[in-house]
NUNUVO-599898 format. One record per residue (C-alpha): z negated, y negated, x negated; residue in three letters. Coordinates in steps of 0.2 Angstrom, whole numbers, padded with zeros to 4 digits. Each point is the difference from the previous one (the first is absolute). Layout:
<sites>
+-------+-------+-------+------+
:     Z :     Y :     X : type :
+-------+-------+-------+------+
:     Z :     Y :     X :  Ala :
...
+-------+-------+-------+------+
</sites>
This chain:
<sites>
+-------+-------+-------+------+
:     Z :     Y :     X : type :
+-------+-------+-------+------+
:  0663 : -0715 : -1208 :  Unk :
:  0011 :  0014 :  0006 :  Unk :
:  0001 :  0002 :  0022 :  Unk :
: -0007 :  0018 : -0004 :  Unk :
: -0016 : -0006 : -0006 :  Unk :
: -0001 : -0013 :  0010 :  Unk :
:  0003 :  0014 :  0015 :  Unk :
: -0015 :  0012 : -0010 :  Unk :
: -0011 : -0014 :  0000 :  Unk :
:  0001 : -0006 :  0021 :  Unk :
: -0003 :  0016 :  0002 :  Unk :
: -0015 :  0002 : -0012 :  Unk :
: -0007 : -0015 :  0009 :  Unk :
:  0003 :  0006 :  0019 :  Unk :
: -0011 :  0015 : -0005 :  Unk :
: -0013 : -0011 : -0010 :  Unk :
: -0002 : -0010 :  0017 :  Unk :
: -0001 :  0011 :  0015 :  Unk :
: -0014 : -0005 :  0009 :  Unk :
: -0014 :  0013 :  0001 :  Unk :
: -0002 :  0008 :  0021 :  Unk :
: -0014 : -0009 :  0007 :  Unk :
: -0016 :  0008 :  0003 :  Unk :
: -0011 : -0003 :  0014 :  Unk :
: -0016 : -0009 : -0002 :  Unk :
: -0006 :  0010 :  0016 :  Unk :
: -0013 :  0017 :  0001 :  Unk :
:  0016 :  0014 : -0002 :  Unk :
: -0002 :  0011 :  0012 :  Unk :
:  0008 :  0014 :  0004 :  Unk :
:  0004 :  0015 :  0014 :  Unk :
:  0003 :  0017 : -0007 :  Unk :
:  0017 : -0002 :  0003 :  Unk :
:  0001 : -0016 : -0008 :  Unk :
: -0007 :  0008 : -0015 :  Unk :
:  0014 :  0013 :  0000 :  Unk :
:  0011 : -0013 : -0001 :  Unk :
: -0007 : -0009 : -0012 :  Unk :
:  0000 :  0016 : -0011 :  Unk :
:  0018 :  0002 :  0003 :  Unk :
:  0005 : -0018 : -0006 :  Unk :
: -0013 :  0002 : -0016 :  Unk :
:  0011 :  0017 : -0004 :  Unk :
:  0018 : -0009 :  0003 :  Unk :
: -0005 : -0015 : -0009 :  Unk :
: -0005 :  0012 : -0013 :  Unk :
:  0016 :  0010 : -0001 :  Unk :
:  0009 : -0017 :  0001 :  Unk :
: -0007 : -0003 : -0019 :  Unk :
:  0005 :  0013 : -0006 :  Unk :
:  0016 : -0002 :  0008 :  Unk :
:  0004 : -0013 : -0009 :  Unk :
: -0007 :  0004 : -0017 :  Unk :
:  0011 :  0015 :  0003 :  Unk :
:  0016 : -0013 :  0002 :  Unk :
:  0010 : -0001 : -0014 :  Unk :
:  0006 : -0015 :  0004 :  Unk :
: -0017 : -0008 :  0002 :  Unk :
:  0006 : -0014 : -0014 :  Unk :
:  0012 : -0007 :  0014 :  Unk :
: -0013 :  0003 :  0016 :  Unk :
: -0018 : -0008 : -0006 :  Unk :
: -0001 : -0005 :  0018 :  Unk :
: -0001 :  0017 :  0006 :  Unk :
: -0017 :  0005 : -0011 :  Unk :
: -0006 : -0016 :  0003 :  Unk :
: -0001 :  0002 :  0018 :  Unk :
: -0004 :  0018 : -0004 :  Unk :
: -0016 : -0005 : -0008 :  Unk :
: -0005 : -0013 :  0014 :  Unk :
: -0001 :  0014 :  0012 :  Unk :
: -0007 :  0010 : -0010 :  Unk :
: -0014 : -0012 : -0003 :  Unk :
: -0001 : -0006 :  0016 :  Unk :
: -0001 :  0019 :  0007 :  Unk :
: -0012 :  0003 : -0011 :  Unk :
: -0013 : -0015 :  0004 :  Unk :
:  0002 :  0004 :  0018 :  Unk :
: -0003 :  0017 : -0002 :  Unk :
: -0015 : -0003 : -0012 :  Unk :
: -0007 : -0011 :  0015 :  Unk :
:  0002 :  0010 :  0016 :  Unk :
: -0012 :  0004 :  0011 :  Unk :
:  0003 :  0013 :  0012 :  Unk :
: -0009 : -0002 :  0017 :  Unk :
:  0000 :  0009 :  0014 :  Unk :
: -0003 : -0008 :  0019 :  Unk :
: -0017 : -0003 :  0002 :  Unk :
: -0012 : -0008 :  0012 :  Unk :
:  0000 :  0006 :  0018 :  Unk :
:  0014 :  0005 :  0008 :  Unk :
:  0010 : -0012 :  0013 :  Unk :
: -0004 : -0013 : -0015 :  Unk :
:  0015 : -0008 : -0006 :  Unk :
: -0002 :  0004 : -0020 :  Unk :
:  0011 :  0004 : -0016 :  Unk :
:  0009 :  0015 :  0002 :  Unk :
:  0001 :  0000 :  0019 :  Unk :
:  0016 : -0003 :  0011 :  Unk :
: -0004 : -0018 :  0013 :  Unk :
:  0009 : -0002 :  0015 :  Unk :
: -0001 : -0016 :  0007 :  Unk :
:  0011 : -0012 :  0011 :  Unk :
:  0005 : -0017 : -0003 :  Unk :
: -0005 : -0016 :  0012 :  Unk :
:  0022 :  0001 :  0001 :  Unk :
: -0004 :  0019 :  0007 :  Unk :
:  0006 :  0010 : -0014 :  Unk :
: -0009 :  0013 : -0004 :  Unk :
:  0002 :  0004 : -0020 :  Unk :
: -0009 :  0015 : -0011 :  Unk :
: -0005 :  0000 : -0017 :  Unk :
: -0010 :  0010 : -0013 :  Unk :
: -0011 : -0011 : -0010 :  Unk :
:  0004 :  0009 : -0019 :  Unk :
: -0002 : -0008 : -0017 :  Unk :
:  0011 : -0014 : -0009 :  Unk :
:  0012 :  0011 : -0007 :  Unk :
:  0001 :  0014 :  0014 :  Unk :
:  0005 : -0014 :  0013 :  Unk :
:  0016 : -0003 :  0009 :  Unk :
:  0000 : -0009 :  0015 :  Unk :
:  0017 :  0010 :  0003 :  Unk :
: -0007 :  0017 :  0000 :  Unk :
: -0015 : -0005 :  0009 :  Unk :
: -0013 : -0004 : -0012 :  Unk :
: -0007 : -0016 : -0005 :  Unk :
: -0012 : -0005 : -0015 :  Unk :
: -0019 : -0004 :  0002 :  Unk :
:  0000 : -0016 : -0007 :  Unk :
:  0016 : -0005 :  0012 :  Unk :
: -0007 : -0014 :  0013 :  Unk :
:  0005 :  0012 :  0017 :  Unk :
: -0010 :  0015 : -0010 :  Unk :
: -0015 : -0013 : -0005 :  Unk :
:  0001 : -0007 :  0019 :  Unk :
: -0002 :  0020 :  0007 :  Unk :
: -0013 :  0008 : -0010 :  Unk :
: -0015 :  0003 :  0009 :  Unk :
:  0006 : -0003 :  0016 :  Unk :
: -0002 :  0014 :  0016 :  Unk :
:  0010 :  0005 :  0013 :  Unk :
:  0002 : -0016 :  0014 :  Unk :
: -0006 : -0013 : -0014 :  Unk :
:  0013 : -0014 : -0005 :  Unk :
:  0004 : -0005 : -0017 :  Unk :
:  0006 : -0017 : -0004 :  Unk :
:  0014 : -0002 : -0012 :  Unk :
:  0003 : -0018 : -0003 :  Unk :
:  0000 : -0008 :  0020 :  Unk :
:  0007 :  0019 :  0006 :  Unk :
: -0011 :  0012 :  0007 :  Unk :
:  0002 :  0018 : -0003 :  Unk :
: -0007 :  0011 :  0010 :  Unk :
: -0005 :  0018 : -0006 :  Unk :
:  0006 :  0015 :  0010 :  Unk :
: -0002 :  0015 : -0008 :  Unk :
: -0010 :  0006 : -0018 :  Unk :
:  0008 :  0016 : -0008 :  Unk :
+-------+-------+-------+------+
</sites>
């Protein structure tokens, strides 16, 4: 067997096994905004196939569709699934979509937007629904006290 084939064939077999993106077993929700984004990843996945059926030397990168193809697959699932919602219930109510400001039993004070899975990043300020700091705060007023684990957060403003 020649180191060539050989080569070809690792290669065939990376891309046969690339484990599919995981998908959320929870209700998808979504913010507009979220929605946007999701759009815009479902439109570069997209372009990312045909990137690389375009690529001449696709023979030597099968990786590169194959991962192509997850994303595409998996951008489209979660598109197909979204379900935009808006804030609702009555205002001062901590709810998906809204921005909590509460403050730890340690003092700090921390803000997030409760947003869908894919939306959330605890970097930027946003945190998913089914996260357990989300699922401790939703629902709760002004003055009330969530309990996360044996920590209490305190809710100070609902935006």
């Amino acid at each position: 067997m020649s180191v060539a084939f050989t080569k070809e064939e690792d290669n065939e077999a990376a891309a046969a096994f690339l484990p599919e993106r995981p998908i959320s077993p929870h209700p998808n929700w979504v913010t507009a905004r979220g929605l946007a984004e999701l759009d815009a990843e479902l439109a570069a996945a997209k372009e990312a196939v045909a990137a690389a059926q375009g690529n001449a030397d696709l023979k030597n990168d099968r990786s590169a569709m194959a991962r192509a193809m997850r994303d595409l697959r998996y951008f489209t699932a979660r598109r197909a699934s979204a379900e935009l919602r808006e804030p609702d219930g009555e205002p001062g109510v901590v709810a998906f979509g809204r921005t909590v400001r509460f403050q730890r039993d340690d003092g700090r004070t921390q803000s997030f937007r409760i947003v869908g899975e894919d939306e959330a990043d605890a970097a930027k300020g946003s945190v998913s629904h089914v996260s357990p700091i989300a699922r401790a705060l939703l629902g709760k007023r002004v003055g009330d006290t969530a309990m996360l684990g044996t920590a209490g957060l305190e809710v100070l403003a609902v935006e």
